[in-house]
N, C-alpha and C positions, 0 to 999 in steps of 0.2 A: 192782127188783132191787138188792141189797144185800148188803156182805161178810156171810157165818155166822157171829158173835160168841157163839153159843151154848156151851153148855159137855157139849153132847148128845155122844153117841161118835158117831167121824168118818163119813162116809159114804163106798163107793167109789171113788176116783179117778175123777175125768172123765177121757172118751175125748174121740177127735178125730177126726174122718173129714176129708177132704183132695179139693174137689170138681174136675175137669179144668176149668180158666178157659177156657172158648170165644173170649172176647173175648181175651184174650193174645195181643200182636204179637209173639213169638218167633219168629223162622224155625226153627231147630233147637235142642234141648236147653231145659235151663233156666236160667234167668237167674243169674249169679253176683252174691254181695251180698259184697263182702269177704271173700274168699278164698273162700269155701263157696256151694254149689249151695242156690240157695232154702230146698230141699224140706229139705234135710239141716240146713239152719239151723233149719228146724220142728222136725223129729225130735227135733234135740240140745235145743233150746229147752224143749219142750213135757215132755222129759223129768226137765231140770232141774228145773222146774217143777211135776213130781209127778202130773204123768198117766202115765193108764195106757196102753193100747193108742192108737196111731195106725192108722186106716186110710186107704185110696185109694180112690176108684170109680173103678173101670177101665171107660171107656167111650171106647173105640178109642185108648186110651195103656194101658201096662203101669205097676205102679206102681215106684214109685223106689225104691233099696235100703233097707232097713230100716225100711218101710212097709210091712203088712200089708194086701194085694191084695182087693177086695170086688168081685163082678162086677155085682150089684144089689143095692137095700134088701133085697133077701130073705135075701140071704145075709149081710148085716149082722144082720138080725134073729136071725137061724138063731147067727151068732155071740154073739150078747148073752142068749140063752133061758136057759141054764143059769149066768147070772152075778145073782149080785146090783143091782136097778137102781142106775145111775149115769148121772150126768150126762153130756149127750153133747154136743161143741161140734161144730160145723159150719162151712167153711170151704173160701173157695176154695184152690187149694194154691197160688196166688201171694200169698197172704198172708204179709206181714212178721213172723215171729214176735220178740216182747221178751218175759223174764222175767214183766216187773210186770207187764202187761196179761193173760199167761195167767197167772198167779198169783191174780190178782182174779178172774176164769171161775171157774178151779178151786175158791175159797174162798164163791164167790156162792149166795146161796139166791134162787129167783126167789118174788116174797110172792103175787103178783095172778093170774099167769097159770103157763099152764103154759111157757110159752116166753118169750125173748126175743130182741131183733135189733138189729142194726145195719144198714140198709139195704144191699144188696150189698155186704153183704161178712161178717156173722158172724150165726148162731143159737148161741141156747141152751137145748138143751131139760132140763126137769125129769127125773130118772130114773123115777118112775111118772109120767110121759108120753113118755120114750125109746119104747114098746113101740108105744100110740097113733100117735105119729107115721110110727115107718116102716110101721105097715101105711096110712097114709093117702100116703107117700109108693113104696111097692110098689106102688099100683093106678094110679101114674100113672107111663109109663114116660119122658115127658118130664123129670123131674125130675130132672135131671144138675145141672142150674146153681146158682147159689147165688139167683137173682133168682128163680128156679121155684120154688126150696124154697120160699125164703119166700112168695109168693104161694099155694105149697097149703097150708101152714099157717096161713096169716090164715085161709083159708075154714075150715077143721078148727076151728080154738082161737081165733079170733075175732083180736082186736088183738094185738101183743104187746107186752109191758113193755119200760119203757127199761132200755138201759144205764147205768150211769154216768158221767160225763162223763170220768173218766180211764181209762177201756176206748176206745182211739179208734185200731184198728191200720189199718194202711195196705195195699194192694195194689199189687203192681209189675206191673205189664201191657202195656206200653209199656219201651222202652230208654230213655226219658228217665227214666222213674219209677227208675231202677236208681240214679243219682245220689241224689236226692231219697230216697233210701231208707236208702243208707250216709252220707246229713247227720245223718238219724233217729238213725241208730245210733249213731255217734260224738258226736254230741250228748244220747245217753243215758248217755255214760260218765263225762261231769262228774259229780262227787260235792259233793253241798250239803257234806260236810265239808272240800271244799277252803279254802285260804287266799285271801287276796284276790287276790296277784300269783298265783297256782298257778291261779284261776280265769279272771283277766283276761287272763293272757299267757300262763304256758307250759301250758296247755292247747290257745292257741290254735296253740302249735307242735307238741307233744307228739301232736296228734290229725292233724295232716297228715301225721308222721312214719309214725305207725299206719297211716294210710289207704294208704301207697304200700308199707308193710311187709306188709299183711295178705295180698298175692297171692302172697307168696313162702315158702319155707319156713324162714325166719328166727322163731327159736322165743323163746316170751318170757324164759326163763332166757339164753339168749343175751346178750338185750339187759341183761339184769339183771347180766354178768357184763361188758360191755361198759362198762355206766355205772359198775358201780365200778372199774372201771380207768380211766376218764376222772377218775375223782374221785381215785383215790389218783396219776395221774400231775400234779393240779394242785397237788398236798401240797408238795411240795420247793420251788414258787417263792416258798413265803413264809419262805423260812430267807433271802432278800435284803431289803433297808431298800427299794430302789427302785423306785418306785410303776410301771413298766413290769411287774417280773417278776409284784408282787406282784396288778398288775391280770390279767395273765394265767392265773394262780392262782386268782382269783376268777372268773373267766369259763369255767373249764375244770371247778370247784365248782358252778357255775351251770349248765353242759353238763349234769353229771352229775345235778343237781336234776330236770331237762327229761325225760331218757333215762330217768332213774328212775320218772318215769309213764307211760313208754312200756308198761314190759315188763306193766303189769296192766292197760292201756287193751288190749293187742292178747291176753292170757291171757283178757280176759271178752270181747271182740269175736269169739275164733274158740274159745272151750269148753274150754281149755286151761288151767286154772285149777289148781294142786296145792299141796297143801300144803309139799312140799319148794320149790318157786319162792317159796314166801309168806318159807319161814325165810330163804332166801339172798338175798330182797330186803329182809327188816325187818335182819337182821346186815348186809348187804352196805352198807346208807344210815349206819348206824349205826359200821362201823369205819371209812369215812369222813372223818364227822364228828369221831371219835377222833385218827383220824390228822393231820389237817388241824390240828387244836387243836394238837397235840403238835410238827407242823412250826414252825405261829406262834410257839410258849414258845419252842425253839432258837431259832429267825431272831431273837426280841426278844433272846434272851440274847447271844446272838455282837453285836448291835446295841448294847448297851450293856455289854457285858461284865463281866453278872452274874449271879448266877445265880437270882436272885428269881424273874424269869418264867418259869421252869422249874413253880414252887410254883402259878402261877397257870394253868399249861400242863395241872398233874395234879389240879390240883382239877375243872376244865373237864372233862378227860378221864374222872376217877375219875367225876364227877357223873352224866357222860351216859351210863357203861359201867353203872353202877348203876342208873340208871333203867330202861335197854335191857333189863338185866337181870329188873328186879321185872317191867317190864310182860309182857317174853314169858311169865316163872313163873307167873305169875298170871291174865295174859288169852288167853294162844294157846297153851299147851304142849298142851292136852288139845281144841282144837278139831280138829275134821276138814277133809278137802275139800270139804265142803258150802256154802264160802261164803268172803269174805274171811279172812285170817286176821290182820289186821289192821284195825279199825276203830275202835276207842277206848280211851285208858290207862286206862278206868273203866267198871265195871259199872253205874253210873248215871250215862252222861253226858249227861243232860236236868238234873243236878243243877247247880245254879251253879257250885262246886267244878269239879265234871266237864268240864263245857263250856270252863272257865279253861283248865283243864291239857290239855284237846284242843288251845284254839287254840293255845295256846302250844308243843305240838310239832308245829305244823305248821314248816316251811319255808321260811316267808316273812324267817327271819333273812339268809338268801344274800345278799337285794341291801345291805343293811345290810356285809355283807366285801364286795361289789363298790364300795358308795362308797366307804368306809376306802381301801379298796385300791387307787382313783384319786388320791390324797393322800399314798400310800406308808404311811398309817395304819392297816391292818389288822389288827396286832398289838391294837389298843386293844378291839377285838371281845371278845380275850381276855377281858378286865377283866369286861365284862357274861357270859361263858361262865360263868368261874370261880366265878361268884356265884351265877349264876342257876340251873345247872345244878346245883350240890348242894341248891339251894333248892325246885328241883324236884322232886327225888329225895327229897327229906323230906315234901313235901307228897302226894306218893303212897302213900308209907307211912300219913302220916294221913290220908287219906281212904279206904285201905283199912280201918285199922281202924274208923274212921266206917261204912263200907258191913257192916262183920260185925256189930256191936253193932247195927245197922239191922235188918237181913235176916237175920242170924241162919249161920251155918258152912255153908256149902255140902256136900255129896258130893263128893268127889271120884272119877273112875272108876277103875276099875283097869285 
């Protein structure tokens, strides 16, 4: 079994049927994983995802909101007759649902067999053998479980195909597994395009912060509105020469660094993802940054009582406002909410160019003003801002035109 890299027209949306877990040690209800009920983390999941129907087998449980009720394979089959075939995943419904895991199901062609599995715990049947299988799982009225299914299908369709090794979800069945499930998750939300310190440490705060956040109704533009007011109240301690204020200033900059992967750690953790949170969190980092510069150039100027650092205050400032600017016009004005709306200042960043100018606006500059700023030298940060930051902003210019003359004028929509 292997992703469809074919270039054939798309095939049906997989479906999903949702099996009652016998062995589940819940006393009542169902298990909450970070703020959301199980089942409803499927739903949302599975939807993103790009499946179509979800069902339930209702066998002495009713199904859960927004899950489509099946009382037997019969009536599953009865539902699928007049559809075009599609792939059908199979699943207990304490299954942990993640994007990339059901994203790989949904995109997979199985080559060998008509099915495939993950022992207790997931099927995948081909869609001309969706029909095949429930009438072989309709003559067996035991086959509620997910350990049943697969065991009447070995006999049906012989062995079945492997998965892939990064198809590898988990089942919560147990109140210990509830822990061990939301490690899962929040440990899905690191991004390989993190920065070194962004990966090593404030993730490692940033995802505690989430995890104690995620039960309440504390909304990720909240927090996005919270952190830039953490960041523009740390602006004003560096208009002082003395390494106290100025350290505080950078710690309150650093606050704001932390808070600010808050709000899309707990937007992708509970479904909440919108394009308006993406604009007021890519501006929100970004006036900031602005401000914070502009605080330093005063503090230097009143410090030596000239007005030079001013010039190095608006080069820093102009640089960053201009870059903020080309990348939103260019890379995010016309995406949707289908997905980050921020992920790279370049449409080719596997390009050497591209990768440079990704890592270089990552965030990892903060601890850099936090040492300054223990020495009461934080103004000097300026010096590499002012430089760097128009130098920046030039370099995206040319590597956008590099990327047209490459690839050729894009559409734009309307």
């Amino acid at each position: 079994m292997q992703p469809d890299k074919s270039k054939r027209a798309p095939s049906p949306a997989a479906n999903l049927i949702l099996l009652p877990d016998v062995g589940a040690q819940f006393a009542s209800g169902e298990p909450r994983i970070l703020g959301l009920d199980l089942i409803r983390r499927t739903v949302v999941a599975a939807g993103r995802a790009g499946y179509g129907k979800i069902y339930f087998l209702e066998r002495g449980k009713t199904a859960p909101s927004g899950v489509v009720g099946v009382a037997d394979w019969d009536s599953l089959a009865a539902a699928f007759a007049s559809n075009p075939p599609a792939a059908l995943i199979i699943a207990p419904a304490t299954i942990v649902a993640e994007r990339d895991w059901l994203e790989r199901l949904g995109s997979a062609r199985i080559e060998a067999a008509a099915w495939a599995a993950i022992p207790h715990r997931i099927v995948v049947l081909a869609g001309t053998a969706v029909p095949d299988a429930l009438a072989v799982l309709s003559a067996d009225r035991s086959a509620s479980d997910i350990t049943t299914v697969q065991d009447r299908l070995a006999r049906h369709f012989g062995p079945s195909a492997q998965m892939p090794v990064a198809i590898d979800p988990m089942t919560v069945r147990t109140p210990a597994d509830v822990e061990l499930a939301e490690q899962r998750l929040l440990q899905g939300l690191v991004k390989d395009t993190d920065g070194f310190m962004a990966r090593h440490f404030e993730r490692r705060i940033s995802l505690q912060i989430v995890r104690r956040l995620a039960s309440t109704a504390v909304t990720p533009n909240q927090i996005t509105l919270f952190s830039v007011a953490i960041g523009l109240l740390g602006a004003p301690f560096f208009l002082s020469a003395l390494w106290p204020w100025q350290t505080a200033g950078a710690v309150l900059f650093l606050a704001h660094s932390i808070l600010d992967g808050c709000d899309g750690e707990l937007a992708r953790l509970k479904f909440q993802e919108s394009r308006f949170g993406g604009v007021i969190d890519y501006w929100g980092d970004n006036v900031v940054h602005i401000v914070v510069f502009a605080f330093m150039a005063v503090g230097w100027s009143l410090a030596v009582a000239a007005p030079w650092p001013l010039l190095l205050g608006a080069a820093a400032a102009l640089g960053n406002l201009g870059s903020a600017w080309f990348v939103y016009w260019r890379m995010m004005r016309e995406k949707d909410d289908s997905g980050p709306l921020f992920t790279s200042v370049s449409r080719t960043p596997d390009e050497r160019l591209g990768r440079l100018l990704d890592a270089a606006s990552r965030r990892d500059f903060i601890y850099l003003v936090v040492i300054l700023a223990l020495f009461g030298k934080s103004n000097w940060f300026l010096i590499l801002a002012s430089v760097g930051a128009p130098i920046f902003f030039f370099l995206l210019i040319f590597l956008a035109i590099r990327e047209r003359f490459l690839t050729g004028p894009t559409t734009s929509r309307a």
